[in-house]
OpenMM code with the backbone's topology and positions (N, CA, C; nanometers):
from openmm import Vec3, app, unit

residues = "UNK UNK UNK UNK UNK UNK UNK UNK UNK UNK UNK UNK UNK UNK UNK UNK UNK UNK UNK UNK UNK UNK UNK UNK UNK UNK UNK UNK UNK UNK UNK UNK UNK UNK UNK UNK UNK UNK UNK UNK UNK UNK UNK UNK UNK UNK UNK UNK UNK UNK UNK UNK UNK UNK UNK UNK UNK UNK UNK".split()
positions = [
    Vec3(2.4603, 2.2315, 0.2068),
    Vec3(2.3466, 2.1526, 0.2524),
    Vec3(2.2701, 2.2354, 0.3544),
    Vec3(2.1551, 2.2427, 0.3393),
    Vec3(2.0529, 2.3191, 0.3875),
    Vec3(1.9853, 2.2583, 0.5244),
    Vec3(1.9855, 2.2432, 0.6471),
    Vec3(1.9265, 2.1706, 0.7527),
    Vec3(1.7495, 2.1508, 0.6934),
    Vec3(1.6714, 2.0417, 0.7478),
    Vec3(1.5274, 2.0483, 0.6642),
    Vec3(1.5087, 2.0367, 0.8496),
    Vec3(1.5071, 2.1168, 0.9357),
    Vec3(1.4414, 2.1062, 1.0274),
    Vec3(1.5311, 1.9783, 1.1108),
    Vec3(1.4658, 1.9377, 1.2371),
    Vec3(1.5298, 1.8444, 1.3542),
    Vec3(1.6711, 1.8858, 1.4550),
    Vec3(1.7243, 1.7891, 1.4404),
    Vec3(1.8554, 1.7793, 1.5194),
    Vec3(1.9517, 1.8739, 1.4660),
    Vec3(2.0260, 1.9434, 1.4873),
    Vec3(2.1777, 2.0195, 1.4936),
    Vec3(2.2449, 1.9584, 1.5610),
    Vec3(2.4097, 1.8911, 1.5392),
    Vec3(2.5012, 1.8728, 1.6262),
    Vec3(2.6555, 1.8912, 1.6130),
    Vec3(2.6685, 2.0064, 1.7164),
    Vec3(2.8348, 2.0382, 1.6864),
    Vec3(2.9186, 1.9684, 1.7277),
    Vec3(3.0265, 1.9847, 1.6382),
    Vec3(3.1200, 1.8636, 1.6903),
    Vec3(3.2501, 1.9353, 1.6724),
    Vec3(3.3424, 1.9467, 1.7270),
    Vec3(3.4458, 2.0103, 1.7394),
    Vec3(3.6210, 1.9555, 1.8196),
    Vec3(3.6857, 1.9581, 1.7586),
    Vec3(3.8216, 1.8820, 1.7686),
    Vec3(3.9411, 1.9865, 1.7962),
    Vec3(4.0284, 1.9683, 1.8274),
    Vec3(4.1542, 2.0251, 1.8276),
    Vec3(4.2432, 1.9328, 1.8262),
    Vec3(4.3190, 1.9739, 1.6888),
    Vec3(4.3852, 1.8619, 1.6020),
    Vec3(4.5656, 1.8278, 1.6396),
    Vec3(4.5567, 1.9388, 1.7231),
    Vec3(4.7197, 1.9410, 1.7276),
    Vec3(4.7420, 2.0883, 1.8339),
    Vec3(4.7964, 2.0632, 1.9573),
    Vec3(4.7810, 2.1722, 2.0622),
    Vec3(4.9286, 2.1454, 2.0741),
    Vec3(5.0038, 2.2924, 2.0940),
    Vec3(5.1269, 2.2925, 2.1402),
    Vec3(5.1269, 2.3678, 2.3055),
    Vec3(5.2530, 2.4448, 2.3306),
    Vec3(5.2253, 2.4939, 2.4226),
    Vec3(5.2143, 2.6682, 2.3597),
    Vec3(5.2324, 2.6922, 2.2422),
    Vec3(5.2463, 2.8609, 2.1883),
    Vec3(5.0569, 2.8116, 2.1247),
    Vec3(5.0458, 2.6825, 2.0612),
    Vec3(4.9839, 2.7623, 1.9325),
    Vec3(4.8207, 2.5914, 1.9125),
    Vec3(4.7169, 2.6724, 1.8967),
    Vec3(4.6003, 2.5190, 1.8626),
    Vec3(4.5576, 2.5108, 1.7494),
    Vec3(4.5644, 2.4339, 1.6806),
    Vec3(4.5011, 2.4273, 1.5651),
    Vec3(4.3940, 2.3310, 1.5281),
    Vec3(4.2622, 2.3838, 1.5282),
    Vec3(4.1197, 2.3375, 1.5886),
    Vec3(3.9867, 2.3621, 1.4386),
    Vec3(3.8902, 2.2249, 1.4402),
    Vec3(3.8157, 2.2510, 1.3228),
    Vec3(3.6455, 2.2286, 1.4273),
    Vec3(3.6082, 2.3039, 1.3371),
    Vec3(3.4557, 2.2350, 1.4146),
    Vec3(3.3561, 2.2366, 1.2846),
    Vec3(3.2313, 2.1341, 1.2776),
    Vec3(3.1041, 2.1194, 1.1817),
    Vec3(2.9833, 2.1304, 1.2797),
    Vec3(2.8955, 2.1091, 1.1863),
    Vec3(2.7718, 2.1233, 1.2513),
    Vec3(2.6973, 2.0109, 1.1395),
    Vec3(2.6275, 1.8940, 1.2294),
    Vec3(2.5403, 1.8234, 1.1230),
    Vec3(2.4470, 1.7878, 1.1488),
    Vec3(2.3209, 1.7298, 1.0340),
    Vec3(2.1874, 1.7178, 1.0617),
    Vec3(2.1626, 1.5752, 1.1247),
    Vec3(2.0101, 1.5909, 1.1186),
    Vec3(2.0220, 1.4230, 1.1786),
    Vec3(2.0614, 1.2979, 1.0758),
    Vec3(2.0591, 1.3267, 0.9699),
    Vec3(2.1094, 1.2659, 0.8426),
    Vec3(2.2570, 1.2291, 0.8521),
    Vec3(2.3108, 1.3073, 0.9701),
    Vec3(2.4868, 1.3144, 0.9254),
    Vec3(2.5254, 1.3991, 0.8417),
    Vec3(2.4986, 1.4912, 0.7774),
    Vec3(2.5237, 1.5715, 0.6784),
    Vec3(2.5678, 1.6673, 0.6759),
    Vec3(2.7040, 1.6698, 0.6797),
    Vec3(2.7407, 1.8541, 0.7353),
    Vec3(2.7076, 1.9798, 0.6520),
    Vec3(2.6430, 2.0809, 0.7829),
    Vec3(2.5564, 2.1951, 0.7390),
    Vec3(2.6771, 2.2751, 0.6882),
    Vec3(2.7581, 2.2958, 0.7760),
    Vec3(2.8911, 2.3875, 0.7883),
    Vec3(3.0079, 2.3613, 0.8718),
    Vec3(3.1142, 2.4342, 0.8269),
    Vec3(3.2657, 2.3807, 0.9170),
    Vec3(3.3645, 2.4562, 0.9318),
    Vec3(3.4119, 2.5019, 0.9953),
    Vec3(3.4998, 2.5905, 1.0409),
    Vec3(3.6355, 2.5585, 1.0837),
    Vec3(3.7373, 2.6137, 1.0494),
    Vec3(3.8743, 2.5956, 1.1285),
    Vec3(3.9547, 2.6907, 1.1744),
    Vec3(4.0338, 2.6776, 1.2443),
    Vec3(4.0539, 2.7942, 1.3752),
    Vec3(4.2325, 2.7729, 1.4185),
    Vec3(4.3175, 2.8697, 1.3872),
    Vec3(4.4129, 2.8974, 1.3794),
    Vec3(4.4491, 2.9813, 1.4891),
    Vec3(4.5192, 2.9381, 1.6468),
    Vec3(4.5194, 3.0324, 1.7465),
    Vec3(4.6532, 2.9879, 1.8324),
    Vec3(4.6942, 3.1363, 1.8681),
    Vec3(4.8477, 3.1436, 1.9191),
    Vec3(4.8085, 3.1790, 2.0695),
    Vec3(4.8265, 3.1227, 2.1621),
    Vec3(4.8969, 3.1642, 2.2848),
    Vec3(4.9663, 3.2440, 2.3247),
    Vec3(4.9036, 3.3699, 2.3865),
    Vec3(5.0153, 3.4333, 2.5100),
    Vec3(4.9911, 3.4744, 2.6414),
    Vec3(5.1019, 3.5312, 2.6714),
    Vec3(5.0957, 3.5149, 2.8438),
    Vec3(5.0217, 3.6162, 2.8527),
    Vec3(4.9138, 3.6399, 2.9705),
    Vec3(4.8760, 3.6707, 3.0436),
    Vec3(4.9386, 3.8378, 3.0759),
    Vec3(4.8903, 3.9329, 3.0508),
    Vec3(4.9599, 4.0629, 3.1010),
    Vec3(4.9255, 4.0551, 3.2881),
    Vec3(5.0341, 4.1191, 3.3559),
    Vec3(5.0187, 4.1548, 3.4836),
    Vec3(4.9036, 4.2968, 3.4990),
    Vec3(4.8306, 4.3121, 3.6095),
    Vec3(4.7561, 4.4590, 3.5730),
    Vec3(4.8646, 4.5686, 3.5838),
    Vec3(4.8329, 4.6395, 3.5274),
    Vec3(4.9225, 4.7318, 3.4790),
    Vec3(5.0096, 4.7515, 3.3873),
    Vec3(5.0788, 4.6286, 3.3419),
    Vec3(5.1782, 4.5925, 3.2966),
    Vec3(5.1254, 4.5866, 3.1298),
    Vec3(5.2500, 4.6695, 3.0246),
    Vec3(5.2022, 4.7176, 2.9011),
    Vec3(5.2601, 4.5880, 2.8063),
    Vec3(5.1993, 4.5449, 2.6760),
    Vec3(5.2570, 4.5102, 2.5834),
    Vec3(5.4132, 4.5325, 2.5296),
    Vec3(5.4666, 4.4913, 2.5172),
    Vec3(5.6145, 4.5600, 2.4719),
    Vec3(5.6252, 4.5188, 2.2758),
    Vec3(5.5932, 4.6406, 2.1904),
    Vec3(5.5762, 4.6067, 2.0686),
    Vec3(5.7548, 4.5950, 1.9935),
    Vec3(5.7283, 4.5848, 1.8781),
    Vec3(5.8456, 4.5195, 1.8066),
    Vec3(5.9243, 4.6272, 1.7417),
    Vec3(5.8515, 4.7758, 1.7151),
    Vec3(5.9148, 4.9107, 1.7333),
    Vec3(5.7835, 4.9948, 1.6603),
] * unit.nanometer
topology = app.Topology()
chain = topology.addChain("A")
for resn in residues:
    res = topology.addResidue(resn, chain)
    for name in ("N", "CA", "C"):
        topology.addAtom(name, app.Element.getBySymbol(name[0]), res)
């Protein structure tokens, strides 16, 4: 669906948050209600490096 001009409005959720990991969708719709487009978003949590302080990889 093609926007014909006016309103855009994003709308965006996160469906289920742990403490490692979010799993999050977002649309965009016209003034009709009509979603233009939609996206979903798959994201892991981690800590924070100290400065200096390196990644430690798996080998």
């Amino acid at each position: 669906v093609q926007a014909q001009g006016g309103r855009i409005i994003a709308r965006g959720n996160c469906y289920h948050l742990s403490t490692t990991m979010a799993f999050c969708e977002a649309e965009l719709v016209d003034d009709l209600g009509r979603v233009c487009a939609k996206s979903t978003g798959t994201f892991k949590f981690f800590k924070r490096l100290k400065p200096g302080q390196q990644m430690v990889g798996d080998g």
